[in-house]
N, C-alpha and C positions, 0 to 999 in steps of 0.2 A: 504494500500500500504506500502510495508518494506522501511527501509530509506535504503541509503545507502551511505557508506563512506564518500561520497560527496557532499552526502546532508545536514548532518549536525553535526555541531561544538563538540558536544556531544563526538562522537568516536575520536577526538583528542586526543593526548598525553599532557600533560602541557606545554612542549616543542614549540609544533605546535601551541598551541592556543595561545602562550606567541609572538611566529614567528609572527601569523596570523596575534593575533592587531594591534603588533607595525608595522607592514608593510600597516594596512590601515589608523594606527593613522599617520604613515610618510607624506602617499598619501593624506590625508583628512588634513593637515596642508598647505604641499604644494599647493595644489585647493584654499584654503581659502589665501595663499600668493600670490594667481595668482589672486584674485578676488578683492584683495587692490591695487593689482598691474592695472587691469582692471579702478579701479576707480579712480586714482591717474592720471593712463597715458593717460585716455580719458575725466578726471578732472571730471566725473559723478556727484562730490559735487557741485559743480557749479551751477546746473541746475538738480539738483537729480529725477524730476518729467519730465523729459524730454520723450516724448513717444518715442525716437529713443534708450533709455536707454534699453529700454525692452528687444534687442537683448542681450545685455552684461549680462541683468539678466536671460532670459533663458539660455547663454552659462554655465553659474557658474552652474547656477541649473541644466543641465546634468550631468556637471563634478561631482558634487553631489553624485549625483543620482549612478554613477558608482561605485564612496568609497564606497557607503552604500551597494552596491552588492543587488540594486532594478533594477528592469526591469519595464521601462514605458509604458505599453500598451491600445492604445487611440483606445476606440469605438467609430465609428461616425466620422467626423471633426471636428476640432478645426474652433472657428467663430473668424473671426478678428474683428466683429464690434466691436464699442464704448460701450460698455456695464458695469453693475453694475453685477461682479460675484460675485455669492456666492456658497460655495461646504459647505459638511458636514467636521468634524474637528477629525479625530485620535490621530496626533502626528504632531513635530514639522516638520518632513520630508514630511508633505502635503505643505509645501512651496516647499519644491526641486520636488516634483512630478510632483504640477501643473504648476508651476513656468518652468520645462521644456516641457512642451506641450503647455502650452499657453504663451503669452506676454502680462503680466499684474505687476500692481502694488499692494501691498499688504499693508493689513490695519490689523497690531499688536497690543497686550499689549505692555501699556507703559513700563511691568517691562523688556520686549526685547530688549529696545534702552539701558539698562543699562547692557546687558551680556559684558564678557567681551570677546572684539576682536569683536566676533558675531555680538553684537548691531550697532556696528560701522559701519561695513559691513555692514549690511541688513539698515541701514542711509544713508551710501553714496549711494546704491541702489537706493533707492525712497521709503523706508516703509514708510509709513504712523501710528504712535502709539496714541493707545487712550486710557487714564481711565474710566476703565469699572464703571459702577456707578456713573462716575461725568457729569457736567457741559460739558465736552471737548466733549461728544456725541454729540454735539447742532455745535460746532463749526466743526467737524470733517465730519460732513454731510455737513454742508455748502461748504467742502472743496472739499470733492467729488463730491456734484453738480458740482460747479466749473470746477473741471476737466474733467467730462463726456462731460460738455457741448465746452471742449476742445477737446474731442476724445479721453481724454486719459483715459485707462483701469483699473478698481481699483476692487483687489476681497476681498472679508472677508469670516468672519466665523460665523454666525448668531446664530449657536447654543452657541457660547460667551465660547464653554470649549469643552476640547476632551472628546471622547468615546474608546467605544471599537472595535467600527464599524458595530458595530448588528445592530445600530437602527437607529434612529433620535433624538433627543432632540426638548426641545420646540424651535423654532424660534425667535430670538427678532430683530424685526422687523421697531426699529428706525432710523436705517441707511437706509434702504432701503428707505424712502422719498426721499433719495439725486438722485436716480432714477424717482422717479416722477418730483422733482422741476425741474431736468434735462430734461426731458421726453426724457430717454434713457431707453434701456431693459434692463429686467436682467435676466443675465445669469447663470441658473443652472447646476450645476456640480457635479457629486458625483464618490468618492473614496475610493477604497477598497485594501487592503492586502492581498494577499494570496501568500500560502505557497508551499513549493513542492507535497505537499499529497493533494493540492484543497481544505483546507482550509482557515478558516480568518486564518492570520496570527495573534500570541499573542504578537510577542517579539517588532513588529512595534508600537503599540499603545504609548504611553504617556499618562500615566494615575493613579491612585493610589496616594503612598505619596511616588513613587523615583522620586530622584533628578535628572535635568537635567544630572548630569556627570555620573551617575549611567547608563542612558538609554542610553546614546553615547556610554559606553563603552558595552552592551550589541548588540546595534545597530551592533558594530563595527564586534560583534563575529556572529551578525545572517546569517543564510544560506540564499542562493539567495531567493529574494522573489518577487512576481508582483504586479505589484503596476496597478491596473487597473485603468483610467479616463473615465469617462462615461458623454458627456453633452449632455443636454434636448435639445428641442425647445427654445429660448428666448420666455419671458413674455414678453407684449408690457404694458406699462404700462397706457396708456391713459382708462381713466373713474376710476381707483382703488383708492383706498383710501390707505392711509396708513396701516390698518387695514388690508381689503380686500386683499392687497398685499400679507402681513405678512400670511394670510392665503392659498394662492394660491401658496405662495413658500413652506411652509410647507406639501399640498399635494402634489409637485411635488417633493419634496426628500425625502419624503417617498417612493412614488411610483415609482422613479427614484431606490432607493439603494435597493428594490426589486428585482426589472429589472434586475441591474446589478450584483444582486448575484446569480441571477437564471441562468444568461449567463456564470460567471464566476465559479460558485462553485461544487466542487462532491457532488452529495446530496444521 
């Protein structure tokens, strides 16, 4: 399929592509001054785990979503039970995707609490931040038990790092107990990029050795793209083992991001 004008960033002039950023770097400061402003004026810090939060964090994460010139489109219904989600992980923009389709809480690297401005935000939010490899995985489950067994919505990323969106990575499957000690379900979710031509999208991913500011500012030049969300059945988790678990989510987002590339992709 020929691109055309509109499609993408490429046939701009230096001019226009100089115009383009700064008119979404303007728009994507402002969202992000309306989202401290969100959490200041309904005091979100406060009570940052608050499940009525959820709304304010879906609203930021559309607003998102628009800067970024992604299109969120959701196969199936979104579930509002109490559940333990987990999606597969491309780029930092899988919070603004699924963060606007669903109303959940998110569970980060701890080196996110420390971006600047960003971490702050995504704090007063309700993130939840763990070091990956230490001790705080012991406490960080018991935390999310905790809350499930509060109703309140918490998702991660089990594959513990992005891709490119081909495949699946291994599963690491220690958080998911905070599901069982809860005996709440978990909810599988999976996420895909594509492009105007019916492609994975390339420019969406986070991945390699650039740097966050590097990927924002390419983010900021990519052409429209769709951001497909695709959720499974919930897993019930009664009789599983932690193990067993780890394994039964592994074949469902494999055979989930299948699914959804077959429904979404030119092949």
């Amino acid at each position: 399929m020929a691109q055309t004008k509109s499609a993408t960033s490429k046939n701009l002039t230096p001019v226009e592509k100089v115009f383009l950023y700064s008119k979404k770097l303007a728009t994507g400061l402002g969202v992000i001054g309306e989202g401290f402003y969100l959490v200041y004026r309904h005091r979100l810090y406060k009570n940052p785990n608050n499940p009525m939060n959820t709304r304010y964090v879906q609203y930021f994460c559309r607003q998102l979503c628009k800067v970024f010139n992604i299109e969120v489109e959701v196969h199936g219904t979104i579930p509002r039970n109490p559940s333990l989600w987990v999606s597969n992980h491309i780029s930092w923009l899988d919070v603004a995707v699924l963060g606007s389709g669903a109303r959940v809480f998110f569970l980060a690297k701890a080196e996110i609490e420390k971006w600047p401005v960003l971490g702050q935000l995504a704090k007063g939010g309700g993130t939840l931040f763990i070091k990956r490899g230490s001790g705080d995985s012991i406490r960080i489950r018991e935390q999310i038990a905790d809350f499930l067994r509060k109703d309140i919505p918490v998702l991660f990323f089990p594959e513990a790092t992005t891709t490119d969106g081909k495949s699946i990575k291994r599963v690491h499957g220690r958080i998911l107990g905070a599901a069982i000690e809860a005996q709440r379900p978990v909810q599988v979710c999976l996420i895909c990029y594509v492009n105007q031509q019916g492609e994975l999208d390339t420019v969406a991913p986070f991945i390699g050795e650039m740097t966050f500011a590097e990927h924002v500012q390419q983010v900021l030049e990519m052409p429209k793209v769709t951001a497909h969300l695709l959720t499974l059945p919930e897993i019930e988790v009664q009789g599983h083992t932690v193990s067993s678990l780890t394994a039964e989510v592994q074949q469902k987002m494999e055979q989930g991001l299948k699914e959804l590339h077959a429904k979404v992709l030119n092949h």
